[in-house]
N, C-alpha and C positions, 0 to 999 in steps of 0.2 A: 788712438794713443800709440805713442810707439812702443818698443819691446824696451825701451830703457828704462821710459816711465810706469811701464804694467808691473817691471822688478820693482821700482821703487816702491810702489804704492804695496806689492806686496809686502816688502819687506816693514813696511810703516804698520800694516796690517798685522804680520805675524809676532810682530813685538806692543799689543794691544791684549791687554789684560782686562776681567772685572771680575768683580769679588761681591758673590750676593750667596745670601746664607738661608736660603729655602730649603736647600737639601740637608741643611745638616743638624745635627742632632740637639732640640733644646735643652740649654743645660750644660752644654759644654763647651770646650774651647775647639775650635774647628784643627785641624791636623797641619793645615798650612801654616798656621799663625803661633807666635808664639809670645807673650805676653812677661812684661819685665817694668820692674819699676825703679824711682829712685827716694831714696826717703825711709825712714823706719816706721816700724806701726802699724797698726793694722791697714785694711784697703787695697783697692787695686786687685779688683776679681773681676776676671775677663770670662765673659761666655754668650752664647746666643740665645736672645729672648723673642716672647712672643712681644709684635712690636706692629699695632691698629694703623694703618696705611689708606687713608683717602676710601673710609667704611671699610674694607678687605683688612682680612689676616693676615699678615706677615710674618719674618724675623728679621731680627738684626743681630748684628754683633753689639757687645753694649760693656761699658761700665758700669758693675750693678752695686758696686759697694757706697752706701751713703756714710762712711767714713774716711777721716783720711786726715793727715796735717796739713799745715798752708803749704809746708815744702815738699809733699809728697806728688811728685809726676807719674802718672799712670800709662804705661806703655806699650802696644803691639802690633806685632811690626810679622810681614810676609817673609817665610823663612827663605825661601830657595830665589829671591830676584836681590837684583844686586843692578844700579845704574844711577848713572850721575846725571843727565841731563831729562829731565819730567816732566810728563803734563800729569798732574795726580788730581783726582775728587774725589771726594766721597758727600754723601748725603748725609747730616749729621740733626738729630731732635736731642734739644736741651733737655732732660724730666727732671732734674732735681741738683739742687745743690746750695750750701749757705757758705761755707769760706769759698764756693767759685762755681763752677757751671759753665757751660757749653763744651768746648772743645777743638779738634782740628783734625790736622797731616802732619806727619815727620815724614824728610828723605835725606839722602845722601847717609843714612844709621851707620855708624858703624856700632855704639855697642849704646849701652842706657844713659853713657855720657857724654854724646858726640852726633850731633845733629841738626837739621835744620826744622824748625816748625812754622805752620802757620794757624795761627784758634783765634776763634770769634767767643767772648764773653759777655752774656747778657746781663749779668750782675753788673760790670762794667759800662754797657754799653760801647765795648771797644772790641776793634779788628788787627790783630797785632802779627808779626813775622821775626823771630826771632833765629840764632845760631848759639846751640849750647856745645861747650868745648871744657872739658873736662869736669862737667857737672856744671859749669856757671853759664847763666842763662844770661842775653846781650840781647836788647832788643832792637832791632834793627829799622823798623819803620809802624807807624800806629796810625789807623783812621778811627774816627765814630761810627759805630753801628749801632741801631737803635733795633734789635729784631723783634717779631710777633709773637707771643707768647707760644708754647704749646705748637706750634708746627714744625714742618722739618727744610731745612735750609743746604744750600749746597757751597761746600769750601771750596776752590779750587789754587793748585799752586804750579809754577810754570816755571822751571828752571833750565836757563840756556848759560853754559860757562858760568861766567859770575851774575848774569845778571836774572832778577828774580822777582815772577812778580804774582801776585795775589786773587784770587775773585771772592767775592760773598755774593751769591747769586746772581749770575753771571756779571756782575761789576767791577773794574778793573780798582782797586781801591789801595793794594800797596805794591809800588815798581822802585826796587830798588837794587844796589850791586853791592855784590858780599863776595871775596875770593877767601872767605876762612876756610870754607872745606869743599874741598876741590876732589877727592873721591868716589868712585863707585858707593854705594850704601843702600839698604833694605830702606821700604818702605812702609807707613803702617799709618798707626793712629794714635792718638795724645789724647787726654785728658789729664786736670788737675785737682788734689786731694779729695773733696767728696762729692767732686762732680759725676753724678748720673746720667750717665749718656745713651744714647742708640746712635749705630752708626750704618750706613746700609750702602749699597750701589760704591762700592770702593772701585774705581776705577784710574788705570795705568795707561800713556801713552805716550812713544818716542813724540817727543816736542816737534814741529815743524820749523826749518831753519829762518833765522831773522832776516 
């Protein structure tokens, strides 16, 4: 390789993050993260659970409250990163929920009413990509997903400029262009009203150029 390409790749390297919650303390909310909702009412308790991984012990980060209203968004998001252009995943297990279920990614955050998401709904059987801008939620592209009960699946979202596209294990399933929010913003994780979630393997990466 040359000396131009061995910087690149470092630098592609040194801006590569993951987010796995073995070390840290069940029970609570880990230090990086910080957890925010929108909605009144109860719900929306953020912390790290034990979480049964292919026969082995785990944890995860999770949404544990089985309450919540239909309009209630459950939110948290990596305090200290901040970037507009994303490869983001995370590994996300559906456990519970009757007004909704499963989950996803927010990026570009500016605060709990300004962002872009992408969740997969097993109650739905839908994979959706949405931009919410000043609390109102815009959905931007939908496919079918049909997932397996009881396993753990991986979201991914890929954002270059405006244009943005989706995986549901590793399937390319929404490609679409959005220039609503064109800023820096935190990164995290979503769920809605009394959807019970684990989230595990959160994972950050500069995009590779188109």
């Amino acid at each position: 390789m040359t000396l131009a390409i061995l910087w690149a790749v470092a630098a592609l390297a040194a801006a590569d993050s993951t987010w796995t919650f073995e070390a840290e303390t069940p029970g609570s909310l880990p230090a990086a993260w910080s957890a925010a909702k929108t909605g009144e009412g109860p719900g929306s308790v953020w912390k790290v659970v034990a979480a049964q991984r292919d026969g082995k012990q785990n944890q995860a980060l999770a949404q544990t409250s089985p309450e919540g209203a239909s309009s209630l968004f459950n939110l948290c998001v990596v305090k200290d990163v901040k970037q507009a252009d994303v490869d983001l995943s995370v590994e996300l297990k559906a456990i519970s929920g009757n007004n909704d279920r499963g989950g996803g990614l927010v990026w570009r955050y500016r605060d709990a009413g300004n962002y872009y998401v992408t969740r997969v709904n097993p109650l739905e059987d839908n994979f959706r990509v949405y931009h919410v801008v000043n609390g109102k939620r815009t959905q931007l592209a939908t496919a079918d997903a049909k997932l397996s009960p009881d396993q753990w699946h991986t979201v991914r979202a890929v954002q270059r400029g405006d244009h943005i596209q989706c995986y549901l294990d590793g399937k390319l399933l929404l490609d679409v262009q959005d220039a609503t929010i064109k800023e820096a913003g935190a990164i995290g994780l979503w769920s809605k009203s009394d959807a019970v979630t684990w989230f595990d393997n959160v994972a950050l990466k500069t995009p590779l150029k188109e």
